[in-house]
C-alpha positions in Angstrom: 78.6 -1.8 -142.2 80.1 -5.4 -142.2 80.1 -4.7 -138.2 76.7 -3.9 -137.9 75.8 -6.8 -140.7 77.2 -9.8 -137.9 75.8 -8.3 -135.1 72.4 -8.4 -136.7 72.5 -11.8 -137.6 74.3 -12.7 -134.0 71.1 -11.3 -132.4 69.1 -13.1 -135.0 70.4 -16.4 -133.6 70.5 -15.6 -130.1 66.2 -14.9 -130.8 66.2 -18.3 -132.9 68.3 -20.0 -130.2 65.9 -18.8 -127.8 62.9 -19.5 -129.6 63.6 -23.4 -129.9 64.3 -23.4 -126.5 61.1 -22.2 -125.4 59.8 -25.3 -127.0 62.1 -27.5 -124.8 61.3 -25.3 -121.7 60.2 -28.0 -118.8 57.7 -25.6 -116.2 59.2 -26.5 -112.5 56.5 -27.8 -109.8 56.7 -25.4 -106.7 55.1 -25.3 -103.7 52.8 -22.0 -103.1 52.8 -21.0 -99.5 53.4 -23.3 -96.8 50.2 -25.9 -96.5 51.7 -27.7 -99.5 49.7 -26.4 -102.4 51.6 -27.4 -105.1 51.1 -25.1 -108.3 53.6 -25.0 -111.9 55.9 -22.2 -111.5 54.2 -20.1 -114.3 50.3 -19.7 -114.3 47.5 -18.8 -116.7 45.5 -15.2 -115.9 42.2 -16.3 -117.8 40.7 -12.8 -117.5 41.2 -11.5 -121.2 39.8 -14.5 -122.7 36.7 -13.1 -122.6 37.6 -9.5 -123.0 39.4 -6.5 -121.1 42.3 -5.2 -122.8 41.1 -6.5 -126.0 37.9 -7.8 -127.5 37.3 -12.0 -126.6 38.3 -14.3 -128.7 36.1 -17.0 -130.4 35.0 -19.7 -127.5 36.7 -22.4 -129.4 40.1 -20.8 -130.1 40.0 -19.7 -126.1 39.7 -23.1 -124.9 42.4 -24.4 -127.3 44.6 -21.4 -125.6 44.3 -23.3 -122.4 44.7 -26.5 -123.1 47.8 -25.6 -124.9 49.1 -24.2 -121.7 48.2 -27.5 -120.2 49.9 -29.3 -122.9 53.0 -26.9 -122.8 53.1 -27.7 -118.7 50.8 -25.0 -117.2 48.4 -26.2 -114.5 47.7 -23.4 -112.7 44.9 -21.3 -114.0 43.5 -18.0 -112.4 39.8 -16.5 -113.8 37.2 -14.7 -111.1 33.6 -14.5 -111.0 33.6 -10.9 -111.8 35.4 -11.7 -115.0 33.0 -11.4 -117.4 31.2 -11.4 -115.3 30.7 -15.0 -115.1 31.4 -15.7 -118.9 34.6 -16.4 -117.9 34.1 -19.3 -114.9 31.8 -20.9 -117.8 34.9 -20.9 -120.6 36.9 -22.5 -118.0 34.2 -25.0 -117.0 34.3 -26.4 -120.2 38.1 -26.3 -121.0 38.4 -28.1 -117.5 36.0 -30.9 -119.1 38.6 -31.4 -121.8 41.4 -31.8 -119.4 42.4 -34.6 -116.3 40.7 -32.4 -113.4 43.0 -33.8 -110.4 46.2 -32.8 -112.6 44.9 -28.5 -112.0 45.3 -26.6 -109.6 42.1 -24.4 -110.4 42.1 -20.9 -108.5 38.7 -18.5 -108.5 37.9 -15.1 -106.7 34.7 -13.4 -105.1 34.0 -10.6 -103.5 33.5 -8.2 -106.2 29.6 -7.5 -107.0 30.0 -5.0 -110.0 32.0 -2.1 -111.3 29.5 0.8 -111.1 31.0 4.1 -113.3 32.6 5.9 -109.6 33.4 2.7 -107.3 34.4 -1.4 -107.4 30.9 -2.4 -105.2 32.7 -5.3 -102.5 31.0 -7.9 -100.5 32.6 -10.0 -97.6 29.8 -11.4 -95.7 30.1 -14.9 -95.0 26.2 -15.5 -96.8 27.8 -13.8 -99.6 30.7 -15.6 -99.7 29.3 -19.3 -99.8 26.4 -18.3 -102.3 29.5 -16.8 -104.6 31.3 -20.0 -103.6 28.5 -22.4 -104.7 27.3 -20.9 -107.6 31.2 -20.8 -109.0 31.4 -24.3 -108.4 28.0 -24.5 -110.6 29.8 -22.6 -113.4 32.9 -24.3 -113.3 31.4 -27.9 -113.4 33.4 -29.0 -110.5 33.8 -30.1 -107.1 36.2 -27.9 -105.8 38.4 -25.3 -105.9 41.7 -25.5 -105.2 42.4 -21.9 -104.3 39.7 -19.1 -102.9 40.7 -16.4 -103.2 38.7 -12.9 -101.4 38.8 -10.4 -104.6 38.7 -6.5 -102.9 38.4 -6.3 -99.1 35.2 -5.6 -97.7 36.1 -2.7 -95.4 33.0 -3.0 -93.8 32.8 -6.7 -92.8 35.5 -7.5 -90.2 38.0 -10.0 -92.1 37.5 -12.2 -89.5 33.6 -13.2 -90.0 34.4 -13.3 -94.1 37.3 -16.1 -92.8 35.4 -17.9 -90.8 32.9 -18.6 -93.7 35.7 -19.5 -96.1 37.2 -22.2 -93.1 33.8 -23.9 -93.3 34.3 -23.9 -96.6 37.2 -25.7 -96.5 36.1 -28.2 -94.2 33.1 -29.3 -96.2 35.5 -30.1 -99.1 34.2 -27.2 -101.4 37.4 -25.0 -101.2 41.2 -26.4 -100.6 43.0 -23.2 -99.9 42.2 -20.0 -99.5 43.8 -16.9 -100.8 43.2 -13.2 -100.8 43.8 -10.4 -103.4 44.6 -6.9 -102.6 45.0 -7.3 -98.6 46.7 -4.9 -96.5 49.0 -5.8 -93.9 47.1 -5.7 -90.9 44.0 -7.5 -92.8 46.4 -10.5 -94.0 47.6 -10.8 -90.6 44.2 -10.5 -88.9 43.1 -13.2 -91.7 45.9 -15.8 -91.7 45.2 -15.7 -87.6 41.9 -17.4 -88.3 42.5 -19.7 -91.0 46.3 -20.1 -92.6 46.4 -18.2 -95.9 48.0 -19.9 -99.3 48.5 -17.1 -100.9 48.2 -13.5 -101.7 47.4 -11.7 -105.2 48.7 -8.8 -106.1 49.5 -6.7 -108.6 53.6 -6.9 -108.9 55.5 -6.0 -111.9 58.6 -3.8 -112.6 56.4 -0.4 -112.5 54.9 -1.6 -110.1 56.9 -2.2 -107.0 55.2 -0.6 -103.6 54.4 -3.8 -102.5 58.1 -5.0 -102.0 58.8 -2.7 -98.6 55.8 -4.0 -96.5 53.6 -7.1 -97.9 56.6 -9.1 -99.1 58.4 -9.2 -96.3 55.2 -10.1 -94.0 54.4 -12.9 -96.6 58.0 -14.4 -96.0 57.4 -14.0 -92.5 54.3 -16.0 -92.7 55.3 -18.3 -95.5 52.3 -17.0 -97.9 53.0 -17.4 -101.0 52.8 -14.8 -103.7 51.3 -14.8 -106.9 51.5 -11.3 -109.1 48.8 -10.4 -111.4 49.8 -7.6 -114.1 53.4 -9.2 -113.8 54.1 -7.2 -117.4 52.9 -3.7 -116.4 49.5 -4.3 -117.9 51.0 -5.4 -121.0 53.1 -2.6 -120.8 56.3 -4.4 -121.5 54.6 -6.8 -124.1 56.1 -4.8 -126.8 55.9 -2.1 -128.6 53.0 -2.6 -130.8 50.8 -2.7 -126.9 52.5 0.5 -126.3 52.0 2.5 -129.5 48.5 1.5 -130.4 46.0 0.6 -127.9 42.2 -0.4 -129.1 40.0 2.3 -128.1 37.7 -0.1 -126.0 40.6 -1.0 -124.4 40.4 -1.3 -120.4 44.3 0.2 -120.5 43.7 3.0 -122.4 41.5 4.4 -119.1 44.9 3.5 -117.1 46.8 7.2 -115.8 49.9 4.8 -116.7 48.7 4.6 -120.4 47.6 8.5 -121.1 49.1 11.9 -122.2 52.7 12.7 -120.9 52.7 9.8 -118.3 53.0 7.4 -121.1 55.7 9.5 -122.8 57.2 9.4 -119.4 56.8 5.6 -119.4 58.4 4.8 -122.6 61.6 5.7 -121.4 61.1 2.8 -119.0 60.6 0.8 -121.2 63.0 1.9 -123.8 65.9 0.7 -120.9 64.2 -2.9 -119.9 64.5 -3.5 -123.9 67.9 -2.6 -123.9 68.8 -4.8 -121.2 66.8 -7.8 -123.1 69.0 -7.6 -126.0 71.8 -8.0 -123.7 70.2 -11.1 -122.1 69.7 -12.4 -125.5 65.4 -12.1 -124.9 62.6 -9.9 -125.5 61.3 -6.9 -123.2 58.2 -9.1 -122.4 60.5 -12.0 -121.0 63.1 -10.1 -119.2 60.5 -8.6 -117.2 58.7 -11.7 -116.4 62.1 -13.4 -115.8 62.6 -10.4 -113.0 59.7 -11.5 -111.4 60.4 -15.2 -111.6 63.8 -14.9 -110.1 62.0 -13.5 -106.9 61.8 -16.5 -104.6 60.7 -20.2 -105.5 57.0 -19.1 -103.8 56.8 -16.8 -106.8 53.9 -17.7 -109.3 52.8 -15.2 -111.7 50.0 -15.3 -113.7 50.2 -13.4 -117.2 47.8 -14.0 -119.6 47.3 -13.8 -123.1 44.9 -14.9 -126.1 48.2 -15.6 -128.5 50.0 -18.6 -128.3 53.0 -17.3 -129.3 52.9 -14.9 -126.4 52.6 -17.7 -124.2 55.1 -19.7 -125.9 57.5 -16.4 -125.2 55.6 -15.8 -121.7 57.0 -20.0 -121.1 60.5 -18.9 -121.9 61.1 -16.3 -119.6 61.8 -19.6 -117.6 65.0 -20.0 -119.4 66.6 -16.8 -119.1 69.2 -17.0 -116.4 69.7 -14.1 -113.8 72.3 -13.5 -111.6 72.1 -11.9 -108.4 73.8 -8.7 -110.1 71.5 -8.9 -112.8 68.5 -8.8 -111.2 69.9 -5.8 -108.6 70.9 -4.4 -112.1 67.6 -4.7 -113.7 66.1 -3.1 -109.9 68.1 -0.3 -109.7 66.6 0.5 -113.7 63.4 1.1 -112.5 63.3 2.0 -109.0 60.5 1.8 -106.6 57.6 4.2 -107.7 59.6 5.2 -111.0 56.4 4.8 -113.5 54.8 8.0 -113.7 51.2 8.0 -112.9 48.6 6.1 -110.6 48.7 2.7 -111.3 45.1 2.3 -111.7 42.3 4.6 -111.7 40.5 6.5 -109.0 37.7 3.7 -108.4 40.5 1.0 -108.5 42.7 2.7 -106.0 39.7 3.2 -103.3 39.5 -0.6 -103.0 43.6 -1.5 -103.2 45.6 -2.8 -100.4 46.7 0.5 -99.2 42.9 1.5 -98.6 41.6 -1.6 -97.3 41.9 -1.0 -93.0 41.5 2.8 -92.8 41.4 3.6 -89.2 40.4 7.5 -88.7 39.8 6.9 -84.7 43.2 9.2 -83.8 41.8 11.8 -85.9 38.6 12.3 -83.8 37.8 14.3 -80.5 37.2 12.2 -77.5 33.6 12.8 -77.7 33.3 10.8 -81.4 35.4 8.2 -79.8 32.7 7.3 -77.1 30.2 7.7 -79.8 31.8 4.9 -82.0 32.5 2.8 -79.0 28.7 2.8 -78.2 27.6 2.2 -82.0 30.4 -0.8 -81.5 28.9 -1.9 -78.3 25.3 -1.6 -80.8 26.6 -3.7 -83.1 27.9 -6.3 -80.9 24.2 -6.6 -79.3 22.8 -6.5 -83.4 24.0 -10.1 -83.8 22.4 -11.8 -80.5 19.1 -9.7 -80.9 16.3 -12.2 -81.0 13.2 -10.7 -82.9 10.2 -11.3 -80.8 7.2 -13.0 -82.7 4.0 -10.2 -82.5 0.4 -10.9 -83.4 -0.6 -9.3 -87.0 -4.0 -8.0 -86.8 -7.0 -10.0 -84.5 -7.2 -13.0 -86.6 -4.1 -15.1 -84.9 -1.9 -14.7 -87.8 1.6 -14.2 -86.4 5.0 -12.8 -87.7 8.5 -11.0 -87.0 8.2 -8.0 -85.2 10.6 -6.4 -88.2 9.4 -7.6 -91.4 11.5 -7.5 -95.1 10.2 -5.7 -98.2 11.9 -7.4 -100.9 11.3 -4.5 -103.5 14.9 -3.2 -103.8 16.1 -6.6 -104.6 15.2 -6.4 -108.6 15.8 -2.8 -108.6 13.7 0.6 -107.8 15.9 2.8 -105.6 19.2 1.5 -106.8 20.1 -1.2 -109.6 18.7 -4.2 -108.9 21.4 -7.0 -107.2 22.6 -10.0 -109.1 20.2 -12.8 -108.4 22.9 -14.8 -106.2 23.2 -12.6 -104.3 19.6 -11.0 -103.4 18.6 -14.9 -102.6 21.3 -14.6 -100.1 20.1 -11.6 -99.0 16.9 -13.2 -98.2 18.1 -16.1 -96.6 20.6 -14.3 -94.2 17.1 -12.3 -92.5 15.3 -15.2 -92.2 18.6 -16.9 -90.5 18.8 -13.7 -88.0 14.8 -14.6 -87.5 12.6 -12.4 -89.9 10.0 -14.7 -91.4 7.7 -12.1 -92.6 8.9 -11.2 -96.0 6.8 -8.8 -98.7 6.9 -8.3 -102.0 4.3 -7.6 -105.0 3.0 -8.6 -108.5 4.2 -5.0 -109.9 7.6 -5.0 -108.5 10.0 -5.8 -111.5 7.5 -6.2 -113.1 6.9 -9.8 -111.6 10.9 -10.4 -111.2 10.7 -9.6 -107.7 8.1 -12.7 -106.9 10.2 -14.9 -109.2 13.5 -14.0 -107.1 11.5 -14.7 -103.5 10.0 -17.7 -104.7 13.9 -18.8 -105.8 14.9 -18.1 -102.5 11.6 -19.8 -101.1 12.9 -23.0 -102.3 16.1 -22.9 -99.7 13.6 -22.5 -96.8 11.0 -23.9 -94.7 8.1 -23.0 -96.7 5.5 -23.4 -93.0 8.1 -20.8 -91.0 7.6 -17.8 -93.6 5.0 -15.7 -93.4 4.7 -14.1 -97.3 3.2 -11.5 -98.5 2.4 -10.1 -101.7 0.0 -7.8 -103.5 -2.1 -7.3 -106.7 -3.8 -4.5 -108.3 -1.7 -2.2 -110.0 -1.5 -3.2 -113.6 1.1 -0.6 -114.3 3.2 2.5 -113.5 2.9 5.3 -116.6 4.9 8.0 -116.3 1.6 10.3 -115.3 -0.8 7.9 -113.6 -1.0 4.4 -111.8 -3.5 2.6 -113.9 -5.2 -0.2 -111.2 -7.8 -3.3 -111.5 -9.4 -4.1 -108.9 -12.5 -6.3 -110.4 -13.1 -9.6 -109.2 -11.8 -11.4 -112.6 -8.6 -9.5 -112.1 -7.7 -10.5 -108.4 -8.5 -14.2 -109.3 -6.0 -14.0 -112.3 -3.5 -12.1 -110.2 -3.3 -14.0 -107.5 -2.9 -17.3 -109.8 -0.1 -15.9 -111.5 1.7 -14.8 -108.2 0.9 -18.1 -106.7 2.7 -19.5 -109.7 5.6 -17.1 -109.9 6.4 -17.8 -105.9 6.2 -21.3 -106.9 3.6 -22.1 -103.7 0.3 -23.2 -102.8 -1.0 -20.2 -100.9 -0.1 -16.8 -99.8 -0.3 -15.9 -95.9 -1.1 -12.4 -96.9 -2.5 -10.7 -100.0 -3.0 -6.9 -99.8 -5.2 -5.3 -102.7 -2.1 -2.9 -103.6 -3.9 0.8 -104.4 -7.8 0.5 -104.5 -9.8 0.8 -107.5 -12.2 3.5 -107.3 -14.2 3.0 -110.5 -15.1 -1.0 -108.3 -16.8 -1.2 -105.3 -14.9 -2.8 -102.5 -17.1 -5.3 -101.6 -16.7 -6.6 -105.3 -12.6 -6.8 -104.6 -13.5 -8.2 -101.2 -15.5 -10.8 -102.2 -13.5 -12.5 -104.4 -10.9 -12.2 -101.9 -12.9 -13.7 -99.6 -13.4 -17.0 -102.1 -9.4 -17.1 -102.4 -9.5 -17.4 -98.7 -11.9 -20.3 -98.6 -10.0 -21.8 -101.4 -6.9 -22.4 -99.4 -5.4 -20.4 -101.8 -4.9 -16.8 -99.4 -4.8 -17.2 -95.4 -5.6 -13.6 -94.9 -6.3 -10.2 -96.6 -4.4 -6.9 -96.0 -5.4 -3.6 -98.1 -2.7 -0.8 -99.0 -3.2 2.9 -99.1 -7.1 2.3 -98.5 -9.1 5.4 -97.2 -11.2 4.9 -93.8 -14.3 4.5 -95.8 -13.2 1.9 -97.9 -11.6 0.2 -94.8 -14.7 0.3 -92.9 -16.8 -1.1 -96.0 -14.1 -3.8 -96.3 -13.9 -5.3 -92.8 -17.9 -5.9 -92.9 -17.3 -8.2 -96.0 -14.7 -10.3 -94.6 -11.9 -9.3 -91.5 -9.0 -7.1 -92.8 -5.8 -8.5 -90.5 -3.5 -6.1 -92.2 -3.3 -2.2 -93.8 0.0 -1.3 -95.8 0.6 2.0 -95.4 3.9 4.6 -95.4 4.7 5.6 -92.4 7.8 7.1 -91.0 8.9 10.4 -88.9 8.9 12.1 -91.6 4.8 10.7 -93.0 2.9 10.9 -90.1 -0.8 11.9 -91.6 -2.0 8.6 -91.1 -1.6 9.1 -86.8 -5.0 10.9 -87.5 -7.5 8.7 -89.1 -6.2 5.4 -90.1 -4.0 4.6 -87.1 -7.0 5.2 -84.7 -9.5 3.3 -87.2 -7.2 0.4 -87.9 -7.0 -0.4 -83.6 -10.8 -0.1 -83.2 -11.0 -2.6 -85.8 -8.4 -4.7 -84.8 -6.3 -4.3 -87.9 -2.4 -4.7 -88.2 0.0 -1.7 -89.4 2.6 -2.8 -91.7 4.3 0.9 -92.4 6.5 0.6 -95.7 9.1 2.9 -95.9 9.9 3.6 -92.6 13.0 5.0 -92.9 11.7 8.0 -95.1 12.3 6.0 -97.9 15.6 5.7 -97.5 16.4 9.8 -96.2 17.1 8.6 -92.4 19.2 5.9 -93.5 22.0 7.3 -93.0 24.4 10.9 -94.8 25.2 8.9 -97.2 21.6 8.8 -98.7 21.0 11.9 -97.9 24.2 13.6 -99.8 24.1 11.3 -103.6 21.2 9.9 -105.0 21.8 8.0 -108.2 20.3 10.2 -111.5 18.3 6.7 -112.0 16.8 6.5 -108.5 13.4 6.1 -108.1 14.0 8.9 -105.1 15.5 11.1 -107.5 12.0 12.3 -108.4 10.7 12.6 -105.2 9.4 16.2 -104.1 11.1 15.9 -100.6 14.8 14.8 -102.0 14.8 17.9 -104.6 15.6 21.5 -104.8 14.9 23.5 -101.5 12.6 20.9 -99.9 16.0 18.7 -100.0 17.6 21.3 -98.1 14.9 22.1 -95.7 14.3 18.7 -94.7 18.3 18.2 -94.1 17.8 19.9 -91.0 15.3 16.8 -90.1 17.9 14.5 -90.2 20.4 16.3 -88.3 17.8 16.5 -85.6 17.2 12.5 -85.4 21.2 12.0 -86.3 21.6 14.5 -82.4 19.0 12.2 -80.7 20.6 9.1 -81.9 24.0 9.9 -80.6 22.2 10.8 -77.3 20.7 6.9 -77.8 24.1 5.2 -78.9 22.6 4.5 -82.1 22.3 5.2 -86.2 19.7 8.1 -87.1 18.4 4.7 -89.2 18.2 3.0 -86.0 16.5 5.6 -84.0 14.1 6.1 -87.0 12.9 2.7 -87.5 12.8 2.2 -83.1 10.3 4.9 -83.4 7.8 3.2 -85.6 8.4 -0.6 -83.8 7.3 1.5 -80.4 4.4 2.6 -81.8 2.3 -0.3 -80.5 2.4 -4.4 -80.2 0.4 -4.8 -83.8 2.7 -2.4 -85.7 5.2 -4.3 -88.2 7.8 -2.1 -90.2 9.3 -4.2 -93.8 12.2 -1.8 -94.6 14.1 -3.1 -97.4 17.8 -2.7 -98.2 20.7 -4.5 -100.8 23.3 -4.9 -97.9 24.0 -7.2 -95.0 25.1 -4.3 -93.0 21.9 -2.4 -93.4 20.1 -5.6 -92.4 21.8 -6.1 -89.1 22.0 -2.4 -88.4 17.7 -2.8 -88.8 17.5 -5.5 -87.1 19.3 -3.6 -84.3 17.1 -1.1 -83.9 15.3 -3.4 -81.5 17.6 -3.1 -79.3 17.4 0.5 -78.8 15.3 1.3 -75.8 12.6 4.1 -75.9 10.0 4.8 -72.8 7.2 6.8 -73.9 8.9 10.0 -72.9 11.4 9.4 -75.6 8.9 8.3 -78.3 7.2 11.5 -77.5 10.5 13.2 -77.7 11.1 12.6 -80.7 7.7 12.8 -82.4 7.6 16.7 -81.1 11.1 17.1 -82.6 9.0 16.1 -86.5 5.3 16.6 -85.9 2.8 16.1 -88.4 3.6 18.0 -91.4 7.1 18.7 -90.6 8.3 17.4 -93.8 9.2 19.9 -96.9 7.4 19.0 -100.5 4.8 15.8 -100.7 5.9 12.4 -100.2 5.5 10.9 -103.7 5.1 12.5 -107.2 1.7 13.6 -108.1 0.5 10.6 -110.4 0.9 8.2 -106.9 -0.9 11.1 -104.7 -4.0 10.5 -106.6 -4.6 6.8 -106.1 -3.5 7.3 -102.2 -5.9 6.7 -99.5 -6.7 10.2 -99.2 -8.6 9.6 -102.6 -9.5 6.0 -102.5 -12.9 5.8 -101.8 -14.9 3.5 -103.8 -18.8 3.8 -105.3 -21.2 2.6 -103.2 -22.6 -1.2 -103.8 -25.8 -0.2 -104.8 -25.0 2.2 -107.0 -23.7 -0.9 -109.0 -26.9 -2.9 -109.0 -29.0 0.4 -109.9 -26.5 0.8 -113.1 
């Protein structure tokens, strides 16, 4: 009993001994990679500050947590513009303004758009890139960033164009170094190749050790530096209280690492590290961080925690003094790949460095091989396709030959994008040389116009042709209720011309007619907006030929809106004819079959909350059915060297001089993969081809619910004048 009595009070004053001298601790200066970034050996993760593993603190009490990591000799800080998302930049913006600015070394991330419930959504394209860039300088409040890092890997974008964007970066001051999180070896190679990289993120910790037999030995090669996030198992070895009782809102308790018999399993683990920290004089929590310390001088972790006496204990891992045997010692403990379970989930793992360069070639027949290599060769040609200028109807208004419908932006098919990013969007087409952009009053409501006319603002207002539209007040779920009197189109056009935030509109199509208001009431009215300066010209959108006809004697229509695509072809009787007798533009919307012929991918999952999800041709047995469309367009387009998407979209631009497609889409990819569609090379035979392979008709179910049938054009005739006056 006596015994047992000393050693107690011999471990109590080893823990008080310690204790005082994590006061005293002094953080060493080291350099971070090899371009002389230098960084305090211990850094900051900001992440739970604003809530993860735990609810957020109160905004005060989190900005005194960093400065008293400042104050205890932390001055590197880590946060992301995910992290929050944004909430977090902004915390750190004003801790920053609290603190001397040139005495942090301030690291941020990008690359992450959102976490949807089945995948991390990643973008690497360089517009993306420096509109994340400049608008977490705007957050932060300052002038730089120090380090840059690339969040996930965009598998799609080769690393090489997102590094190119981030060297610009550098060299126009707003970005020191640059860093990138979750890279596999072949990408970090590839990367550093264009631009050296400081250092690499990722996750590192003592269950968590794959990374040790490939990316640390390439960074030591290269002279990256390494900074591990998660460097205590997820708080794993934080103690036993983080172990034995997790909040239920908790981002670990969704970890396989954290649940069922894995975490019995995982207890053991830590039942030996805490063994071993008695011996050493420490707790669990600082023998593991002190592992991870005692790596290499280039080592920085970055643990991070809303307690200052964690940090206090977090500061004196520093102290605890590890031989060479010790550390084998505390290695051999917990072996590579000894924690039992994944050591994220499902959605996390997709996007890790192991799944970030998949290359599937060797797996496919010769045949698929040449296919790629053409779609390669395609997309090579996508980014030096100039898009030819074409006349829009006979009253000299001229536009791209591929236009951009701005609807998907603020959400309809999918969610909408964050508002960064769909300005971005918008900016990249007209950099690749659309200028013809449409959007309307109803889409959003009104958001959409709002977003264009932000994005307006970055551009040369006299080099973009816009268009918008008015008349549908709103969308019930069993009718389209529409306006088309004269005191409504004044109103609506007003309010648009204020949303956009411009003078006039080049093109303003009445959006579904009013049949209850003679046309030549709408068109009028119109035809004062255009004398005003306030509209150039005036389109119509699912108009019937009548009310076309009836139109185009009160003032020149240079433009009809209508769907077409191969797979909504009734138009090619009536309207198509009528509108080149008259002289009057196509603009087809949806030309891809909303969305169906852009590719398996759409054709296979449509979110529950899709606007498509309702739509007769993408349900039940008319789904299946008209799967046997696309695999027809997906054999032609091999036999082209091309997307199904591509070969879709080539169709409609053949279909004369005057005819202007405006699909729309949330990703750079799509973009260029539309704009490449000019470059795929039909002669009439071809066009031909394909139109006998979907005739008229062809289609299984009709293209749009019931309540948007009945204010189409086949039902949009309007009363006759006269019949007015009589009344």
């Amino acid at each position: 009993m006596l015994t047992q009595n000393i050693g107690k009070r011999i471990e109590e004053k080893l823990k008080h001994n310690r204790i005082a001298e994590e006061q005293r601790v002094q953080i060493p200066r080291v350099k971070l990679g090899s371009q002389g970034f230098k960084v305090s050996q211990l850094g900051f993760g900001c992440m739970g500050l604003t809530g993860i593993y735990y609810a957020p603190v109160p905004e005060e009490f989190r900005i005194s947590i960093f400065k008293y990591a400042f104050d205890n000799g932390i001055t590197f800080f880590d946060t992301s513009d995910v992290y929050g998302p944004h909430a977090n930049e902004v915390l750190i913006g004003k801790a920053l303004k609290q603190l001397p600015r040139e005495k942090v070394q301030l690291a941020t991330k990008f690359g992450i758009v959102n976490f949807e419930s089945t995948q991390v959504v990643v973008n690497g394209t360089p517009e993306y890139v420096r509109s994340c860039c400049e608008a977490s300088l705007k957050r932060l409040g300052v002038g730089y960033i120090d380090l840059y890092y690339q969040h996930r890997i965009d598998t799609t974008v080769p690393i090489e164009d997102t590094m190119e964007e981030l060297k610009k970066l550098v060299k126009e001051g707003k970005i020191k170094y640059i860093g990138l999180s979750e890279a596999s070896p072949d990408t970090l190679r590839r990367a550093h190749a264009v631009h050296p990289i400081t250092a690499i993120q990722m996750e590192w910790s003592l269950w968590t050790r794959e990374i040790e037999e490939e990316i640390i030995p390439l960074c030591r090669e290269l002279g990256i530096g390494i900074v591990p996030y998660s460097p205590l198992g997820r708080g794993f070895f934080g103690g036993k209280a983080v172990i034995e009782s997790l909040p239920a809102n908790s981002f670990q308790v969704s970890n396989p690492r954290f649940q069922g018999d894995n975490l019995e399993k995982n207890k053991i683990l830590y039942g030996k590290v805490e063994k071993l920290a008695e011996k050493h004089g420490c707790t669990s929590a600082q023998l593991a961080l002190a592992w991870i310390l005692n790596q290499a001088d280039n080592v920085v972790p970055i643990p991070g925690t809303t307690k200052t006496k964690n940090l206090d204990a977090n500061i004196g891992s520093l102290s605890v003094k590890l031989t060479r045997e010790d550390i084998k010692e505390i290695s051999d403990m917990i072996p590579v790949n000894a924690a039992a379970g994944d050591r994220v989930s499902d959605s996390l793992i997709r996007c890790s460095w192991k799944s970030c360069n998949l290359q599937l070639e060797h797996q496919l027949g010769s045949k698929k091989i040449e296919v790629k290599q053409r779609r390669r060769s395609r997309m090579a040609e996508e980014q030096i396709i100039q898009i030819p200028r074409v006349q829009l109807g006979s009253q000299g208004f001229e536009v791209s030959k591929l236009g951009f419908g701005c609807m998907g932006l603020t959400g309809i098919y999918n969610a909408p994008v964050p508002e960064e990013l769909g300005i971005s969007i918008i900016k990249y087409a007209f950099n690749r040389g659309i200028t013809f952009f449409d959007t309307s009053d109803v889409y959003g409501p009104h958001t959409n116009e709002v977003l264009v006319g932000k994005a307006l603002k970055q551009l040369p207002r006299d080099k973009v042709q816009l268009a918008t539209k008015f008349g549908v007040v709103k969308i019930e779920n069993t009718q389209v209720v529409v306006n088309g009197t004269p005191e409504y189109v004044r109103s609506c056009c007003e309010a648009s011309l204020k949303r956009l935030g411009v003078d006039y509109i080049d093109l303003y199509y009445q959006h579904r007619i009013d049949t209850t208001v003679p046309i030549e009431d709408t068109m009028e009215e119109l035809k004062k907006l255009v004398k005003e300066g306030k509209i150039k010209y005036i389109g119509l959108s699912e108009a019937s030929p009548n009310t076309i006809r009836r139109a185009h004697a009160v003032h020149p229509i240079t433009a009809i809106q209508m769907e077409w695509s191969l797979w909504t072809r009734e138009i090619e009787e009536e309207i198509i004819p009528l509108c080149r007798e008259l002289g009057i533009g196509i603009v087809p919307y949806s030309p891809l079959g909303r969305g169906f012929f852009g590719g398996k991918g759409v054709v296979e999952s449509i979110p529950a909350n899709s606007f498509l999800a309702s739509n007769p041709r993408l349900i039940g047995d008319n789904f299946e059915k008209n799967k046997i469309l696309y695999c027809n367009v997906g054999t032609l387009a091999e036999k082209h060297g091309c997307t199904p998407a591509q070969l879709a979209l080539a169709w409609v631009l053949n279909q004369g001089a005057g005819v202007v497609p405006i699909p729309g889409t949330t990703k750079i990819k799509n973009l260029d993969t539309n704009i490449g569609s000019l470059g795929v090379k039909l002669t009439e035979e071809d066009v031909q081809e394909i139109s006998d392979m979907i005739p008229i008709n062809a289609a299984a179910g009709e293209r749009i619910v019931e309540s948007f049938i009945t204010c189409s054009w086949k039902f949009a005739d309007t009363p006759a004048k006269e019949s007015t006056i009589l009344s």
